[in-house]
C-alpha positions in Angstrom: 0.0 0.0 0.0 1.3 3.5 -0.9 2.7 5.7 1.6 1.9 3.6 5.1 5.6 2.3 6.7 5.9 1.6 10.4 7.4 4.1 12.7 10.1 3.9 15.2 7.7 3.1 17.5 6.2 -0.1 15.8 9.8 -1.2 15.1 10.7 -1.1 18.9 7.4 -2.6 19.7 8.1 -5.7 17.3 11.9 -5.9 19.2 10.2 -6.1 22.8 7.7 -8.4 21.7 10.0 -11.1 20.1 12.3 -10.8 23.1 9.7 -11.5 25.4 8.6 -14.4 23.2 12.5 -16.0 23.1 12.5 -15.6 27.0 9.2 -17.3 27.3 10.4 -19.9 25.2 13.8 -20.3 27.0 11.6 -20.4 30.2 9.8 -23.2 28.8 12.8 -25.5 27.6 14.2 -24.8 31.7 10.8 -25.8 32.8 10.7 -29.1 30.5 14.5 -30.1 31.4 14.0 -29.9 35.1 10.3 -31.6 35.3 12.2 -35.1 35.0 13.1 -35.6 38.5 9.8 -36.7 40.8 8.9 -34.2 43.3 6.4 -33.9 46.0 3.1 -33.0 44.8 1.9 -31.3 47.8 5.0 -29.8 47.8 4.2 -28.3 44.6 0.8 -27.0 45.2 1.3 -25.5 48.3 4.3 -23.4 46.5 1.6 -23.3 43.0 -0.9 -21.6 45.0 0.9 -19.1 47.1 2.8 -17.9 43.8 -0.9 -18.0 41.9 -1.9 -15.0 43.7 1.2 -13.0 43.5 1.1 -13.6 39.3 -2.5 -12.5 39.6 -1.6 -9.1 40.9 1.2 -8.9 39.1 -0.3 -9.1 36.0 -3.1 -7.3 36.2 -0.9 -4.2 37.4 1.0 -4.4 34.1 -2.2 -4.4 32.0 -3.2 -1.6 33.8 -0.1 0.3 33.2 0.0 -0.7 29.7 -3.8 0.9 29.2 -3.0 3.9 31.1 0.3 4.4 29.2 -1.5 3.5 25.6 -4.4 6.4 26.4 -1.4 9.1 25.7 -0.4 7.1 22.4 -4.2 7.4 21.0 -4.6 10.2 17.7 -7.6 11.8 19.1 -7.1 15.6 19.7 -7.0 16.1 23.8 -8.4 19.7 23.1 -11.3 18.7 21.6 -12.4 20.6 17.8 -9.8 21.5 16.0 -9.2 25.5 16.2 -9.9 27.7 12.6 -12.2 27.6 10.0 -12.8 24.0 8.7 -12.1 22.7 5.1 -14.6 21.1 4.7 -14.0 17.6 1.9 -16.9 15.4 0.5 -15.7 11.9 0.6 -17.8 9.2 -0.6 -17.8 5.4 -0.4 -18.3 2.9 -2.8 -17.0 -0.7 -3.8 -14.2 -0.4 -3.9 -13.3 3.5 -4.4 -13.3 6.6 -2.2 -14.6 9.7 -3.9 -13.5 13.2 -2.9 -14.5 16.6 -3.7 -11.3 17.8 -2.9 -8.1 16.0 -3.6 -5.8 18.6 -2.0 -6.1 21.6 0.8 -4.1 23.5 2.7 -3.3 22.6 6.1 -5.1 23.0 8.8 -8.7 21.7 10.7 -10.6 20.1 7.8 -13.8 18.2 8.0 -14.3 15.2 6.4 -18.1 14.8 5.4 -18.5 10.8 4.9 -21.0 8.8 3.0 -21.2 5.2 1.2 -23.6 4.4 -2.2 -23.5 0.9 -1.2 -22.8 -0.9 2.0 -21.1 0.0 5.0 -17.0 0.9 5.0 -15.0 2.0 7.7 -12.5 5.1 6.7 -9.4 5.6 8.2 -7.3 8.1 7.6 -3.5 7.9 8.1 -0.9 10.7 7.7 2.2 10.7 5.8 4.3 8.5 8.1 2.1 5.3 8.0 -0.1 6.8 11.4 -3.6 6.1 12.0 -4.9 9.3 12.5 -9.1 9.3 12.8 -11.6 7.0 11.6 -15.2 7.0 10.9 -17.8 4.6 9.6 -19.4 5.1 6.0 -23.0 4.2 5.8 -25.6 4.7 3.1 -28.0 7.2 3.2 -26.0 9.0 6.2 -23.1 11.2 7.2 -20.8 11.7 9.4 -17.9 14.0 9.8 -14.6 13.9 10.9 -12.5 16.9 12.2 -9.0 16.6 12.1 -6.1 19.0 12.4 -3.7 18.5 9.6 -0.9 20.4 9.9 2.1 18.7 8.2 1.8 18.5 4.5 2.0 15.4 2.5 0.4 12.4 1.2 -2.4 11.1 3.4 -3.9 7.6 2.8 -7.8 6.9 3.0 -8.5 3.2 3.2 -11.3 1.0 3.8 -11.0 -0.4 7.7 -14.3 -2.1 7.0 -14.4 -6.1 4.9 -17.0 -4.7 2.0 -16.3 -7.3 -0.6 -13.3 -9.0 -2.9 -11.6 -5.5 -3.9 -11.7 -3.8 -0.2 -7.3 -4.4 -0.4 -7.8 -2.0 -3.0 -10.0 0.6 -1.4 -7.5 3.5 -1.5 -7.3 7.5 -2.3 -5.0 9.6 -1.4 -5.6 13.4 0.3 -3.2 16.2 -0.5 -2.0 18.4 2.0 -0.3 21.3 1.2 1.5 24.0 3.4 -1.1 27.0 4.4 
């Protein structure tokens, strides 16, 4: 797909994640060589179930950290509207095309006025480094908008978020942005 790469941040992501996935897996190799020997089975349990408890916590405090830490990561605008007069861009729906009135603007808040001819699509919207930036569902015989503050100039990539048929992989336009 044109103009979507992954970031730094996807890169280091993919890094963490198959390093926890080797230790896991040298983890489970230790585990496997040293369940030969017999043991005590009460043994075990008593030691299973006081450690239960402790992973419990443990875990549930990481996922929490992980959503609280993720809620400063999402592409919504924290201060709500974007400020100055909106652009305002017809974009329509279809399978398997995107329709705009506009194919370029200058940057700045614009509004995206969505609509579909045919079925339901999701449009997402990502900026010129690969980045989801907003998203909003296309239905027939309905619009919604989508205010967005565009301020670096480039290619952005519309694409279809929504399965609407054999062609949706090919559900693509692309939004100019141009400096102000």
């Amino acid at each position: 797909m044109r103009g979507l790469t992954y970031g730094p941040a996807q890169t280091w992501i993919a890094i963490l994640f198959a390093l926890i996935v080797a230790l896991l897996v040298l983890a489970f190799i230790a585990i496997g060589r040293s369940s030969r020997r017999e043991v005590d089975f009460d043994r075990v349990k008593a030691v299973g179930y006081g450690v239960r408890s402790w992973w419990f916590v443990g875990l549930a405090a990481l996922l929490v950290c992980g959503v609280v830490l993720s809620l400063f990561q999402l592409p919504y605008s924290r201060a709500g509207t974007p400020v100055g007069a909106a652009r305002t861009i017809g974009v329509e729906g279809g399978q398997y095309y995107w329709k705009l009135t506009r194919d370029a603007v200058p940057a700045g808040h614009v509004r995206l006025s969505v609509t579909s001819a045919d079925v339901n699509h999701g449009l997402g919207i990502y900026s010129p480094r690969g980045e989801l930036i907003g998203s909003v569902q296309a239905m027939p015989g309905y619009t919604n908008t989508l205010d967005l503050q565009l301020d670096v100039p480039g290619e952005y990539t519309l694409s279809c978020l929504e399965l609407c048929g054999a062609g949706h992989h090919k559900m693509h336009a692309i939004l100019k942005v141009t400096r102000s």
